[in-house]
C-alpha positions, 0 to 999 in steps of 0.5 A, a space after each residue: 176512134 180511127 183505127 190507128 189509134 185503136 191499134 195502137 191503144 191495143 197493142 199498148 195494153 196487151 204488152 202492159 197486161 202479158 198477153 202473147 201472140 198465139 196465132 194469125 186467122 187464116 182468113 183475116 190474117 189478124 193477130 190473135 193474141 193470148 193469155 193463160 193462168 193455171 192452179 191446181 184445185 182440190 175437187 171433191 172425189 177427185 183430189 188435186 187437178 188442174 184448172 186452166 183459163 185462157 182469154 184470146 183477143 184480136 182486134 178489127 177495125 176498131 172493135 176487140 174480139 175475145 173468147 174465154 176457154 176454160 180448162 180446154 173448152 171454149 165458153 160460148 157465152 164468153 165470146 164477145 165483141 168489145 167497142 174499145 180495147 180497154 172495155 175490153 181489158 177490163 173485162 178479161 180482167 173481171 173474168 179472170 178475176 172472178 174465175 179465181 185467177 191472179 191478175 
């Protein structure tokens, strides 16, 4: 895959799957891009709170970067690099997925 076309193959299913511009790297100056979901949970003890994921991707050459934060804290055994940006999709999906999260 050239990296056109993994570019263009990104940007198509970040735009089809909601996810948003977050921020530049400071050293790359890539684009991350980002997608978040909320719902209120019922925690024993506790009562209702908050329960936040949130999947951030950027791309590089031809390869996707992501990370998954979880009700603020990053997740470091979801950081991961991806050999194409729909691997890489269908694994964000499959962790929001099994996180609890509408897709």
């Amino acid at each position: 895959m050239t990296p056109e076309k993994a570019q263009k193959d990104f940007m198509e299913l970040i735009e089809k799957n909601g996810f948003t511009e977050a921020a530049k790297t400071t050293d790359t100056q890539n684009t991350v891009y980002h997608r978040e979901w909320t719902r209120e949970v019922e925690v024993a003890w506790h009562g209702k709170q908050q329960d936040t994921l949130e999947i951030r991707m950027m791309l590089c050459g031809t390869a996707v970067l992501a990370a998954v934060r979880r009700n603020g804290r990053d997740d470091p055994k979801f950081i991961r690099d991806y050999t194409s940006p729909k691997r890489a999709m269908n694994a964000a999906r499959e962790i929001a997925t099994f996180a609890g999260f509408e897709w």
